[in-house]
Each structure stands twice: as structure tokens, then as C-alpha cells.
Backbone as CSV, one residue per row, in Angstrom:
resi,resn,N_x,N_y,N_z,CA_x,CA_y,CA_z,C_x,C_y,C_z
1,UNK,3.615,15.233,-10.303,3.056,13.928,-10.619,2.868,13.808,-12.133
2,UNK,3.572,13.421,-12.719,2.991,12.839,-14.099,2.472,12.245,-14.739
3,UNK,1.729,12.432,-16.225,0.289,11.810,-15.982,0.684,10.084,-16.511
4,UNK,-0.656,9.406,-16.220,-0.164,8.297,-16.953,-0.253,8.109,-18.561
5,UNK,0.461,7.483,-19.085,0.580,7.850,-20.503,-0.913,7.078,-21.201
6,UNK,-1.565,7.662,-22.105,-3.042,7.135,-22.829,-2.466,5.611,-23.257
7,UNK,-1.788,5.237,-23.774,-0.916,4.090,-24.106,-1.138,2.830,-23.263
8,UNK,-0.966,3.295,-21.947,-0.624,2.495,-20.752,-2.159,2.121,-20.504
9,UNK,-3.232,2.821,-20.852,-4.657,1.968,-20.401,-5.367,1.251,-21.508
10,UNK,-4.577,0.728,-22.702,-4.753,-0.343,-23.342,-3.957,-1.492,-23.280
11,UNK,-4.570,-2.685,-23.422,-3.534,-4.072,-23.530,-2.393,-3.580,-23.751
12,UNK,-1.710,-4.295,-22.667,0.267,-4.427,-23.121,0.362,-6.041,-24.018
13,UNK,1.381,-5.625,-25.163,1.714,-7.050,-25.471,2.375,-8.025,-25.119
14,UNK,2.610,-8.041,-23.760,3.319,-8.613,-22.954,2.588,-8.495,-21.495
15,UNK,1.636,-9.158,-21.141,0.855,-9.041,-19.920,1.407,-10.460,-18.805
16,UNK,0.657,-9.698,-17.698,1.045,-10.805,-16.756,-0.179,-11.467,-16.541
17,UNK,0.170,-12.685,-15.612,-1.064,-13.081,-14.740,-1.869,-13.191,-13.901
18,UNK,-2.893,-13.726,-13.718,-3.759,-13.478,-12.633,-4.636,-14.405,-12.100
19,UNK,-3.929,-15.106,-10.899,-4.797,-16.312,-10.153,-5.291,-15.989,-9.262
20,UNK,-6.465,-16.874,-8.619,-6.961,-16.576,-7.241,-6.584,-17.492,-6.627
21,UNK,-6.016,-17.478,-5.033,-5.557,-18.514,-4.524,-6.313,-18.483,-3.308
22,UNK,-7.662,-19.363,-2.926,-8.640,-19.435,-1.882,-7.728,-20.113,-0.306
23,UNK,-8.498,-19.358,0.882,-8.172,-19.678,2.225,-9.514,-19.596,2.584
24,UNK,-9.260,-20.370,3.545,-10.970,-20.582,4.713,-11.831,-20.286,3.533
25,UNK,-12.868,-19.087,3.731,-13.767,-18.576,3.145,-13.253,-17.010,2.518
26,UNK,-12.149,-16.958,2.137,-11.546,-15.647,1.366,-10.689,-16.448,-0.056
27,UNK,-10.352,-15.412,-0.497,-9.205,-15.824,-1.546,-8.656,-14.161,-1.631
28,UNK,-7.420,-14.701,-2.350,-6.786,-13.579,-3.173,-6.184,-13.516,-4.309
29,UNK,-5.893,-12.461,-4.946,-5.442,-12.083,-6.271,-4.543,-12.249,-6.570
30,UNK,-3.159,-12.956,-7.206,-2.670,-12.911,-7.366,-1.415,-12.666,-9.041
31,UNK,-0.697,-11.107,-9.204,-0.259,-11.037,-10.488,1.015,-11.586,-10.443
32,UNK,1.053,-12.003,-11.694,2.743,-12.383,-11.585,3.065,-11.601,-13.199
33,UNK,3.729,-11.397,-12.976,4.255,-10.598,-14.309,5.200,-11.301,-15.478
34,UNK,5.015,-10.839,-16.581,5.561,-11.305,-17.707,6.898,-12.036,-17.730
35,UNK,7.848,-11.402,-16.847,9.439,-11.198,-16.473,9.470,-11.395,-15.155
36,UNK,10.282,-12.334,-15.164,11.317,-12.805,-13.648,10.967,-11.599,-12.595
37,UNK,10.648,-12.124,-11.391,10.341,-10.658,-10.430,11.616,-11.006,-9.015
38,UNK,11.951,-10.213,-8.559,12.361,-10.381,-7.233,12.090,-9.601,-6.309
39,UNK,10.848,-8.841,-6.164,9.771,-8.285,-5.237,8.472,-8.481,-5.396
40,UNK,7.686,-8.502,-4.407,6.514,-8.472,-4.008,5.876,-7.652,-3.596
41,UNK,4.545,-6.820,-3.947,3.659,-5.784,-3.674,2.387,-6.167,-2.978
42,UNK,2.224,-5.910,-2.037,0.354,-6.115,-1.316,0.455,-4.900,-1.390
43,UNK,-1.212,-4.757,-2.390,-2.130,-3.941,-2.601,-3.495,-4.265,-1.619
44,UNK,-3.652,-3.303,-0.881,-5.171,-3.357,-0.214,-5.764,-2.361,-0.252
45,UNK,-7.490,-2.561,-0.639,-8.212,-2.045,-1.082,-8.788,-0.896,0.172
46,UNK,-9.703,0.050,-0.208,-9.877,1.417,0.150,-11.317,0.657,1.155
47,UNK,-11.924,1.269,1.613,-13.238,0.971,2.327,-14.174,0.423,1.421
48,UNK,-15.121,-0.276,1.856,-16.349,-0.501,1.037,-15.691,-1.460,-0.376
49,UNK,-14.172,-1.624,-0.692,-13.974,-2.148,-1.612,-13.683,-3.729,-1.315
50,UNK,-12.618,-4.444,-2.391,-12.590,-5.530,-2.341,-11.548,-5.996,-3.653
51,UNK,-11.077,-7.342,-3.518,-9.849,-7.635,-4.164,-9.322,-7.095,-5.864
52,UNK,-10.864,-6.699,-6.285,-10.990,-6.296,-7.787,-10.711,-4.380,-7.742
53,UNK,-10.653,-3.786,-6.458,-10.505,-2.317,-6.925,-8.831,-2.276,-7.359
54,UNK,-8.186,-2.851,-7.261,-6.822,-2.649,-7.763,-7.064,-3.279,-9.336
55,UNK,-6.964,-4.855,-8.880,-6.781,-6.008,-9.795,-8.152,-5.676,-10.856
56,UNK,-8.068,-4.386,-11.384,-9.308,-3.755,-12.579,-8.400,-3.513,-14.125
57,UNK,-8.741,-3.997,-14.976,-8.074,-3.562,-16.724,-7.268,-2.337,-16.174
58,UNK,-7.676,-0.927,-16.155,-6.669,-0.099,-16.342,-5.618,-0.170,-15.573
59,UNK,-5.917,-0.817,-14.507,-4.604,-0.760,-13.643,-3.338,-1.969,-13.610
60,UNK,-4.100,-2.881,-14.071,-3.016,-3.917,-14.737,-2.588,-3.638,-15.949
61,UNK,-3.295,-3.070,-16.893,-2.958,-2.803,-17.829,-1.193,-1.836,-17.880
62,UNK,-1.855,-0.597,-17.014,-0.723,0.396,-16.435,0.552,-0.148,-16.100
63,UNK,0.635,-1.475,-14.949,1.414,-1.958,-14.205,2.286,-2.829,-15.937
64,UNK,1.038,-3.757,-16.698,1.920,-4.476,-17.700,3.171,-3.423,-18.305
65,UNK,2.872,-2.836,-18.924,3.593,-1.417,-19.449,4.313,-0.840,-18.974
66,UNK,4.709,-0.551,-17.841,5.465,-0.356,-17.004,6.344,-0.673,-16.889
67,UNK,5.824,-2.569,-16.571,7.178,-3.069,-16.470,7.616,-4.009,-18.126
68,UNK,6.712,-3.990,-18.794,7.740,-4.192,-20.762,8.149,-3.065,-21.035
69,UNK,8.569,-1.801,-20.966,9.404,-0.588,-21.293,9.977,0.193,-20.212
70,UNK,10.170,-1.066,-19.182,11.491,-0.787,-18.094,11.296,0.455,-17.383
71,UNK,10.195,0.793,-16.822,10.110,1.656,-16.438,10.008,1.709,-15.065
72,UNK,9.660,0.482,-14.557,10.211,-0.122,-12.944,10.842,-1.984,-13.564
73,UNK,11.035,-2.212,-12.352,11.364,-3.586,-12.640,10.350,-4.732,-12.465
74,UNK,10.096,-5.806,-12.637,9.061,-6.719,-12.699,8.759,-7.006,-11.596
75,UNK,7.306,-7.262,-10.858,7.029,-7.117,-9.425,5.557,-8.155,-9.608
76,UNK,5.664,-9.199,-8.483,4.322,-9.608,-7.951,3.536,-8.879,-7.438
77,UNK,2.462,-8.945,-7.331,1.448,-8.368,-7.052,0.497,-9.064,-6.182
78,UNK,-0.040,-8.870,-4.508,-1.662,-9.413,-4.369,-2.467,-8.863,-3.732
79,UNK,-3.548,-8.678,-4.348,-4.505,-7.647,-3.607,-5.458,-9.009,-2.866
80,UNK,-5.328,-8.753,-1.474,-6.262,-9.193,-0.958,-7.384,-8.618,-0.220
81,UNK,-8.280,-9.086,0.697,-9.601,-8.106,1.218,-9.689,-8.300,3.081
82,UNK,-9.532,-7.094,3.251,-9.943,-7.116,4.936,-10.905,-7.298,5.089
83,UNK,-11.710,-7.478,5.102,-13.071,-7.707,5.213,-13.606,-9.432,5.901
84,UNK,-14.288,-9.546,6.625,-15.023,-10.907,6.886,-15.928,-11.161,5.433
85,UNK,-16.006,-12.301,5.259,-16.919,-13.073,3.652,-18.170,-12.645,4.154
86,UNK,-18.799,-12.460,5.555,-20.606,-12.454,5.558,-20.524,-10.754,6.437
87,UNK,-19.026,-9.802,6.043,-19.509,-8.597,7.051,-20.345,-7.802,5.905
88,UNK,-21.404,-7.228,6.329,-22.139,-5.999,5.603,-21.907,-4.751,6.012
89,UNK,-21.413,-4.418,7.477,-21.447,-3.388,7.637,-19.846,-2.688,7.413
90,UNK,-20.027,-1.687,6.616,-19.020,-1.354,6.018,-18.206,0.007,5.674
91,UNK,-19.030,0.100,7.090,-18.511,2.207,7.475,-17.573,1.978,8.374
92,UNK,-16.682,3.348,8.143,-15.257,3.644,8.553,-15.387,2.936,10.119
93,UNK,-15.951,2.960,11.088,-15.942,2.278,12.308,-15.620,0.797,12.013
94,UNK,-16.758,0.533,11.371,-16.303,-1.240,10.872,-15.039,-1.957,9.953
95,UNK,-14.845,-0.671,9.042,-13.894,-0.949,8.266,-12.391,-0.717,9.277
96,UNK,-12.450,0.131,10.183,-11.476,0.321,11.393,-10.770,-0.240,12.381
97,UNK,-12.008,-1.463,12.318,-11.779,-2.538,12.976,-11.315,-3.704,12.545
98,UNK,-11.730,-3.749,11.133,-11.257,-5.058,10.233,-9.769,-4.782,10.030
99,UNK,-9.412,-3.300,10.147,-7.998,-3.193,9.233,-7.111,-3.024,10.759
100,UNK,-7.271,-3.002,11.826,-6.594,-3.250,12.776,-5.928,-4.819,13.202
101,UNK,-7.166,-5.540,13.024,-6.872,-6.938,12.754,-5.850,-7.709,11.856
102,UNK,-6.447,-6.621,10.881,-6.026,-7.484,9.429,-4.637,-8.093,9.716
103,UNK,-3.407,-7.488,9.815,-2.249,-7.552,9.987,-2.008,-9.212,10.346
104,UNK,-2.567,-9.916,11.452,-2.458,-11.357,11.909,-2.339,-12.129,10.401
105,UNK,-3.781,-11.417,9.964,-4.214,-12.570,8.925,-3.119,-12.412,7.565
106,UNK,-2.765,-11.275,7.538,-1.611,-11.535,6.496,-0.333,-11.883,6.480
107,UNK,0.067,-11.647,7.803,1.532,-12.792,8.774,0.798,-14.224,8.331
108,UNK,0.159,-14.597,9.242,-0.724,-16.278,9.442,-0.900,-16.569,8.063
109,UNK,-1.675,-15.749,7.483,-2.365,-16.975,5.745,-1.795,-15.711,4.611
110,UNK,-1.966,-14.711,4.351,-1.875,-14.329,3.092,-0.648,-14.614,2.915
111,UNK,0.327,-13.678,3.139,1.807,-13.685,2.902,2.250,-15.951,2.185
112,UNK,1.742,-16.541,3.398,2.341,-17.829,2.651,1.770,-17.966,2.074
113,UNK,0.534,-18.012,1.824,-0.501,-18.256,0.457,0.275,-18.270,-0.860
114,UNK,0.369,-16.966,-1.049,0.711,-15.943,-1.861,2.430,-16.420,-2.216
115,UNK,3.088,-16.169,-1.265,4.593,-16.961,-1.699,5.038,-18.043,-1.619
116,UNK,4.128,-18.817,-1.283,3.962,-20.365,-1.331,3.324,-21.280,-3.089
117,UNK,2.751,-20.166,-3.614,2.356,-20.426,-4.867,3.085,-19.836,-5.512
118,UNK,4.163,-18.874,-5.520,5.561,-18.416,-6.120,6.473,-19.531,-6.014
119,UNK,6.418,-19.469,-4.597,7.628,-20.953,-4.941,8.680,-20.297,-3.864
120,UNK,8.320,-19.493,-3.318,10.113,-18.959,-2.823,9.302,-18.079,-1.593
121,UNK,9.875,-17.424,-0.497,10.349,-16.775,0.498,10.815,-15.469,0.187
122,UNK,9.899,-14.275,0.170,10.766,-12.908,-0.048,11.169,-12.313,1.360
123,UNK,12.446,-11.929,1.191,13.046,-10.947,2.697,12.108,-9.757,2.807
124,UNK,11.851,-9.329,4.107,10.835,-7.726,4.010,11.788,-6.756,3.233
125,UNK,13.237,-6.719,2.727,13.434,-5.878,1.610,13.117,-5.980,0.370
126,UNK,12.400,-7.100,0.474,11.721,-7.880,-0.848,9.783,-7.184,-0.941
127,UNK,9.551,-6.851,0.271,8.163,-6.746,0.413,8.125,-5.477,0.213
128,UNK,7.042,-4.900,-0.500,6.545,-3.814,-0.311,5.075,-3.815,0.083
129,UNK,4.621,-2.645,0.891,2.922,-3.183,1.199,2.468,-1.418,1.042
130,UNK,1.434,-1.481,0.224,0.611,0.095,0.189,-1.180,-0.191,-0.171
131,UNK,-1.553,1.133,-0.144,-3.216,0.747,0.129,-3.408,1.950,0.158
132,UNK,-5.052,2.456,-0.503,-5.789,3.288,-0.696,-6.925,3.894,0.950
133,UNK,-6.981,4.832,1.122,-7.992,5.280,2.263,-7.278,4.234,3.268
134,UNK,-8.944,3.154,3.338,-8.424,2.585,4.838,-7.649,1.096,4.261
135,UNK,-6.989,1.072,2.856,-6.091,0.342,2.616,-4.654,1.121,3.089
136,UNK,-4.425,2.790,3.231,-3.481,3.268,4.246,-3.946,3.214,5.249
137,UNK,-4.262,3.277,6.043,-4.630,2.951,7.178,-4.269,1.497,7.567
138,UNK,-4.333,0.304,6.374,-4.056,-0.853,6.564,-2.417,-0.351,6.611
139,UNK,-1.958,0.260,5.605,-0.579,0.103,5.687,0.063,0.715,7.040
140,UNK,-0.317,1.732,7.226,0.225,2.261,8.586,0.134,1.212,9.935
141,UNK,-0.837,0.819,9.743,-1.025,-0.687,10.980,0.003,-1.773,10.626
142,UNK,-0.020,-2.170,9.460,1.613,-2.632,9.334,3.147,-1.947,9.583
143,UNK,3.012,-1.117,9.673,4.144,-0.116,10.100,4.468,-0.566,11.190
144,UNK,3.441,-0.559,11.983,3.548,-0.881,13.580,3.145,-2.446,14.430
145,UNK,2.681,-2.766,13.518,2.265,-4.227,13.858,3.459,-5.486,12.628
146,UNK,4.165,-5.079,11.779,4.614,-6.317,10.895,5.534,-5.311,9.979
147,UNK,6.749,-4.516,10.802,7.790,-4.052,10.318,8.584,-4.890,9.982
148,UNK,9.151,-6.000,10.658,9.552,-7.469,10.130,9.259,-8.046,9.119
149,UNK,7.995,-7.867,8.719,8.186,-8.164,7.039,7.789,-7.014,5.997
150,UNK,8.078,-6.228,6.562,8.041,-5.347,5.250,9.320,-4.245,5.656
151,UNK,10.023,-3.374,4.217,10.936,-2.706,4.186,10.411,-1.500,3.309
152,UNK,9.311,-1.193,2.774,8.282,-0.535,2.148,7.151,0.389,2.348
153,UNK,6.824,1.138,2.437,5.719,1.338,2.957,4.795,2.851,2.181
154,UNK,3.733,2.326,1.710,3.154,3.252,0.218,1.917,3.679,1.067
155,UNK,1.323,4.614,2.300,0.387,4.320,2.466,-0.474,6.067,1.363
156,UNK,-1.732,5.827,0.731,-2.376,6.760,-0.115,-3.559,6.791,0.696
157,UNK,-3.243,8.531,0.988,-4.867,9.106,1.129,-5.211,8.273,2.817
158,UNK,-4.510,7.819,3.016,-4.679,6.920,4.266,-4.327,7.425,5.717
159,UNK,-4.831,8.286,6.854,-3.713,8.230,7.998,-3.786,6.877,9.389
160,UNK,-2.936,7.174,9.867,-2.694,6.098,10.817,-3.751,6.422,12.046
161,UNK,-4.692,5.047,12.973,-5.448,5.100,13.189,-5.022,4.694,14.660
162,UNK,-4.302,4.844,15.024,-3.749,3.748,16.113,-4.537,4.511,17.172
163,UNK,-4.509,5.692,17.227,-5.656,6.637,18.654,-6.925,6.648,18.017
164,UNK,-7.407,5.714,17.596,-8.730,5.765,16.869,-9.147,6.234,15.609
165,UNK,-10.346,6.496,15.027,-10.787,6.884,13.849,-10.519,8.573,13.669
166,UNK,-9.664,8.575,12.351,-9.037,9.655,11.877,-8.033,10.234,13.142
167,UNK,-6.781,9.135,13.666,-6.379,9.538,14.744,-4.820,10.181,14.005
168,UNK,-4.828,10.089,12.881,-3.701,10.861,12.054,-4.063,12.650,12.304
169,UNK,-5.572,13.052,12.223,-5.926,14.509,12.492,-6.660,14.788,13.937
170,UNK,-6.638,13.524,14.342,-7.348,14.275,16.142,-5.787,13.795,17.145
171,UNK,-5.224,13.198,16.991,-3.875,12.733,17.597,-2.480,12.868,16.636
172,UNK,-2.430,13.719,16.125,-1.409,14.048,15.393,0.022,13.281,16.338
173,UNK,0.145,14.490,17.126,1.546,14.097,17.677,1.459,12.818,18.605
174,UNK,0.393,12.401,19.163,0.779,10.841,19.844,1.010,9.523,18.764
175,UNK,0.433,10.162,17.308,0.221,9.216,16.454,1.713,9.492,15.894
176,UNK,2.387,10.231,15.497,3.492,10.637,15.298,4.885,9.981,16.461
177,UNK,4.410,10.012,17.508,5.316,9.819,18.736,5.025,7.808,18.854
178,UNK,4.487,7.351,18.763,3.948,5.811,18.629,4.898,5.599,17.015
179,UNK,4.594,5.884,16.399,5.557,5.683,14.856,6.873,5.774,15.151
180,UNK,7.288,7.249,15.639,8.527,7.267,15.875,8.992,6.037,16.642
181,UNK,8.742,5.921,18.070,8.666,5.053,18.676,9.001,3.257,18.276
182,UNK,7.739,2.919,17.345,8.349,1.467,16.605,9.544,1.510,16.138
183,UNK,9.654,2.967,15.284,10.614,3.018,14.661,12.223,2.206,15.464
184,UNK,12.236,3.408,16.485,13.821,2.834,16.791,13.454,1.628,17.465
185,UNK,12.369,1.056,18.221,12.664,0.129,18.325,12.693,-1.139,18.267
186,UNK,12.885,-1.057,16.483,12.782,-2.149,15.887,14.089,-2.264,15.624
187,UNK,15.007,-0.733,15.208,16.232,-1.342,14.912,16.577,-1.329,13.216
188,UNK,15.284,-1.413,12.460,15.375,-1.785,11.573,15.167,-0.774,10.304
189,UNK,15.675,-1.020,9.070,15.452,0.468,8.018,14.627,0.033,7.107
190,UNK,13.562,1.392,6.334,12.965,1.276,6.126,12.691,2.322,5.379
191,UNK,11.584,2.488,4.214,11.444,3.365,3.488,9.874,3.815,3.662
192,UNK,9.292,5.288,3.945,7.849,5.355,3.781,7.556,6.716,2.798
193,UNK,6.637,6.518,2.212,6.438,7.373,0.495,4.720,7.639,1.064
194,UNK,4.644,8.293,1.430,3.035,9.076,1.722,2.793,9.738,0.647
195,UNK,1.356,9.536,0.382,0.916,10.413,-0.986,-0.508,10.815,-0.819
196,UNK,-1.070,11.837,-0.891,-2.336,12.434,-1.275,-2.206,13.722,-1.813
197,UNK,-3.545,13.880,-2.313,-3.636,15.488,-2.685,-4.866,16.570,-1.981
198,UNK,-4.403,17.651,-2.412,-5.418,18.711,-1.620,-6.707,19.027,-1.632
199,UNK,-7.519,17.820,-2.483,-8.576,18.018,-2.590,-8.964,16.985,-1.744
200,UNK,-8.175,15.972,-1.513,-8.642,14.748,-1.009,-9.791,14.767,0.157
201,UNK,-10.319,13.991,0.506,-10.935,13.606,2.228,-10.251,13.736,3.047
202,UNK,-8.946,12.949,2.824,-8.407,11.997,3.435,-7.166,13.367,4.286
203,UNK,-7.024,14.299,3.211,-5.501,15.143,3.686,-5.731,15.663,4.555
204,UNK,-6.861,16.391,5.270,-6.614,17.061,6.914,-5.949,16.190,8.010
205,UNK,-6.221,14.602,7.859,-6.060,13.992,8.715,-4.284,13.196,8.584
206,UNK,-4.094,13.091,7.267,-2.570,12.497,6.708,-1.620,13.642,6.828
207,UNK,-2.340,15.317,6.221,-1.512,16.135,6.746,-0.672,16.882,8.249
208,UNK,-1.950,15.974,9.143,-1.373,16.812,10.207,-0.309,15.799,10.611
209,UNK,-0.457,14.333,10.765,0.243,13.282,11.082,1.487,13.618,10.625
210,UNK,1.641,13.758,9.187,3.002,13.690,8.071,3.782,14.887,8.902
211,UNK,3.223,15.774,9.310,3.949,17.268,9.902,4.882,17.210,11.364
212,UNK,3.792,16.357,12.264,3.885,15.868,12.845,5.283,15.080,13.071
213,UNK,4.989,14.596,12.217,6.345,13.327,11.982,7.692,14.195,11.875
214,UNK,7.091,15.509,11.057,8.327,16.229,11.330,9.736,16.322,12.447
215,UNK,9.101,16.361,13.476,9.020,16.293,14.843,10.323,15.710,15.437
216,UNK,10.154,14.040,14.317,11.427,13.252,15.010,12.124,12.969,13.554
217,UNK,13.220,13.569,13.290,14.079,13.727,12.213,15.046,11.951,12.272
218,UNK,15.574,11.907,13.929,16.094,11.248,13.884,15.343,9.396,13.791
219,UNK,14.514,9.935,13.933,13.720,8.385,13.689,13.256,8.032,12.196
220,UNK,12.573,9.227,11.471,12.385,9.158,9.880,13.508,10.138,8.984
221,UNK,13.679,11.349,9.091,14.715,12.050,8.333,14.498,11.285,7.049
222,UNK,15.596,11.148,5.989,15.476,10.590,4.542,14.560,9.368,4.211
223,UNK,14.042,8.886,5.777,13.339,7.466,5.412,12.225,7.483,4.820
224,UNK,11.238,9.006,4.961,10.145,9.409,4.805,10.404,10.353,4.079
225,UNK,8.957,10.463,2.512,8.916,10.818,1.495,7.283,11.532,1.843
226,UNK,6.944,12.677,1.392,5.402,12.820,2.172,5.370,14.047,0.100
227,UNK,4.376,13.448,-0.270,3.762,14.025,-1.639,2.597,14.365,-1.551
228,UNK,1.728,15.850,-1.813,0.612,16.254,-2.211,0.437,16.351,-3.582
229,UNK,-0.214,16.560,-4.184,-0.575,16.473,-5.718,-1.406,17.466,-5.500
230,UNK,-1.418,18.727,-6.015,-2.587,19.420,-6.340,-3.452,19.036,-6.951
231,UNK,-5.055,19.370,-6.362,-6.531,19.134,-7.071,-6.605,17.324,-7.442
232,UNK,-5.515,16.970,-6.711,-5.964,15.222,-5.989,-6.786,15.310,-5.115
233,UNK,-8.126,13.638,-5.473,-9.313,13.792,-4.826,-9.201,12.162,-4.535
234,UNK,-9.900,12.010,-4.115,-10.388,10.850,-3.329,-10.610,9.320,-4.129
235,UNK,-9.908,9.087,-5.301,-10.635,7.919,-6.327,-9.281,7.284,-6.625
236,UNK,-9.801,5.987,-7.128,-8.557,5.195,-7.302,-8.100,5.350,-8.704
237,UNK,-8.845,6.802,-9.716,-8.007,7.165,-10.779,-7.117,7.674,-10.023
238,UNK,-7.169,8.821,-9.339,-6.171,9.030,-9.061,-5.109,8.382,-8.448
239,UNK,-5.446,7.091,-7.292,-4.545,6.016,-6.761,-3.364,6.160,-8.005
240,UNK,-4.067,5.571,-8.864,-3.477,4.976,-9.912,-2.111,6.132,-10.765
241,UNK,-2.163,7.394,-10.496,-1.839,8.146,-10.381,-0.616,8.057,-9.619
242,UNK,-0.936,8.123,-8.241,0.352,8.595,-7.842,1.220,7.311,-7.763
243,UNK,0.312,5.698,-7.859,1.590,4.237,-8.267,2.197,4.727,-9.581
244,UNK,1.540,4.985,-10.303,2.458,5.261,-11.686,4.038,5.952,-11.396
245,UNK,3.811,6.924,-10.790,5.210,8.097,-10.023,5.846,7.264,-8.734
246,UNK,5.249,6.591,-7.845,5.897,5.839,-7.103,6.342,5.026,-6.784
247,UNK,5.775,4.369,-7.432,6.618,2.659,-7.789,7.366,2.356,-8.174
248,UNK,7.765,3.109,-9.204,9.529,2.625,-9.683,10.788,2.643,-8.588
249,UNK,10.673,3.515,-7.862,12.062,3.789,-7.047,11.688,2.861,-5.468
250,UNK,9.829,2.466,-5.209,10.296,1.526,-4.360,10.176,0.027,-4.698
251,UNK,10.122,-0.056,-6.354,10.650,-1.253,-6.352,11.311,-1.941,-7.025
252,UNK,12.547,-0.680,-6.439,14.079,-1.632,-6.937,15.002,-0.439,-7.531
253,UNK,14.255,0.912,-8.454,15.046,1.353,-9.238,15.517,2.699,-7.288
254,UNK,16.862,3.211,-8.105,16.676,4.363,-6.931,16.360,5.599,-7.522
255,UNK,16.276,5.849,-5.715,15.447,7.277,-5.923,16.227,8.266,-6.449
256,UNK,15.431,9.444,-7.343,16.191,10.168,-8.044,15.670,11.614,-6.748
């Protein structure tokens, strides 16, 4: 993993933007970048968080820079929030439940929100979707619930919950065998880039899943990318970390 450069967490001279575009009683974030984009990124936030743990200075900052010295290609951005506007309760049970849901609400309202104020329609090889803790966890529920629009898939520090809470380390192989499963029969290809490190919370439960997955070659084989980072812990410095190393090749450049 390489680090991010000191450079990259001051103003770029060439920054993008940043609107909020309100639904019902939510809104979301939306970046558009300096330069012409022809992909789209949903970022979702970790537990307990909300549309600003991505959309924070260093991490736009990172992303501006990135893409003015070509180091991925120019990409939308929207972090939106699972969460209900009046929920308080906000432990992994509750947050478990919001991010099972979530998926409707970003088919139904985010997604057009969001590319409806672009102006255009991206193909799911156009989409990418990743997320922190139980923002993987969000992503893995898209895996299986809204493979149709996405061709991407970044989930960090996150495992898949589908046999319940932390069902990536108490259901390894049914959680593994359900993945495989969508997989073929959707039909459809797809790229997934797993990332944590060994200090994390999160890796007993992403590691056994990812191993797991081993399992069915013919359903993931080259499709699936699985990264530890040594003395990676649980924070969205580090998030920020492993987007810096992963983002370029899923969006747009190839993989080396």
C-alpha cells in the first residue's frame, strides 16, 4: 500500500465540486470534478457516520490531486447516508438493519437524484459503489441485492451480513455460497477489490468470508482482488489509504 503523498492533503489547484441535492427528509453529496468524468463512485459511510465522513478536506483534497496529475481518471462522486433523519439508535444491530434496506433507496431516489443532476444515465460499468465498516457491509448488500447497476465493487473493513451480524465470520461458507450463487446467476461480470488490514476490527470476520470465497474459483477466480495491509486499523485515515491504491484501476485505468 503506498502512502499518500503529504502534497495530496493540501488544496489542489484545480478542485472539484460539491452540491447537496435534498430528497424527502435526506440529501446527498455530491462531487463533480474539475475534468469531464465518465464514471460514477457511491461512497457510504462507516456506522455512527454520515454524508461528511468521506466528503471531509483531506479526502477531497486527495481525490482533487489525483485526478489533476492523472493518476486515475476524473470520477463523480456521492456520498450519501443510510440512516433515517430522526434514527438515534446507532449500534451495529441498528446500523444492520438500515444497510440491508438501504439498497431500495438508492435504486428508487439516490442513483436518479444524483444522475439526474449530471445530466446523463451511467451503465453499471459506469458505476462503482464502495464503503467503510458497515458502508462494506452496504456494499456487499449491493452485490446481492443491485448487481444490475453496479460493475464495481470496493467493499473496506466491511463483511457481508446476509446470515446476520458479522455473518462474514460466524457464516463464512453460507455467506460465501449465497455470493457465489448471485454470482452466476446473474450472468453478469464484475469486479470485487476487498481491502482491510490486520489490525483492523473488522478482519476476523472479512477474513474468513474472503477465504471462503476461495472455495468457488469458478464464480470469482480473477474477478476478486482480497488486500490486507499490515498494522491497518479501523479509521477512515486509513480508508483513505487503501482509495488512494485502489481507485485508479477501478476507475477506468487497468489493472497492473
Amino acid at each position: 500500500m503506498k502512502t499518500i503523498p503529504e502534497a495530496y492533503l493540501a488544496p489542489c489547484s484545480k478542485p472539484g465540486t460539491v452540491v447537496s441535492l435534498p430528497y424527502g427528509k435526506k440529501f446527498i453529496l455530491l462531487y463533480t470534478p474539475a475534468a469531464p468524468a465518465s464514471r460514477i463512485l457511491y461512497l457510504i459511510h462507516g456506522g455512527g457516520g454520515n454524508q461528511y465522513a468521506f466528503f471531509c478536506p483531506q479526502f477531497l483534497h486527495m481525490i482533487d490531486h489525483m485526478i489533476a496529475e492523472g493518476v486515475m481518471p476524473p470520477v463523480y462522486m456521492v456520498s450519501p447516508c443510510f440512516y433515517d433523519p430522526d434514527e438515534t439508535d446507532k449500534t451495529p444491530s441498528s446500523s444492520g438493519r438500515a444497510v440491508a434496506k438501504f439498497c431500495d433507496e438508492l435504486r428508487g431516489e439516490i442513483i436518479p437524484l444524483a444522475e439526474g443532476h449530471i445530466g446523463r444515465t451511467f451503465t453499471r460499468n459506469e458505476r462503482i459503489i464502495s464503503g467503510f465498516s458497515m458502508g462494506g457491509v452496504t456494499t456487499w448488500y449491493a452485490f446481492l441485492q443491485a448487481l444490475d447497476l453496479f460493475a464495481a465493487f470496493l467493499p473496506l473493513s466491511g463483511d457481508c451480513w446476509a446470515f446476520g451480524e458479522k455473518g462474514g465470520g460466524s457464516h463464512p461458507e453460507e455467506t460465501a455460497a449465497k455470493l457465489a450463487e448471485t454470482a452466476k446467476e446473474s450472468g453478469l461480470d464484475f469486479y470485487i477489490h476487498a481491502i482491510t488490514g490486520d489490525r483492523d476490527i473488522a478482519f476476523p470476520n472479512l477474513d474468513a468470508q474472503m477465504q471462503a470465497m476461495k472455495q468457488y474459483p469458478e464464480a470469482f477466480g480473477k474477478r476478486v482482488d482480497y488486500d490486507v495491509m499490515p498494522g491497518g486499523v479501523h479509521d477512515y485515515e486509513t480508508i483513505f489509504r487503501y482509495l488512494y491504491n485502489a481507485l485508479p484501476p477501478v476507475a477506468g485505468e487497468s489493472k497492473q
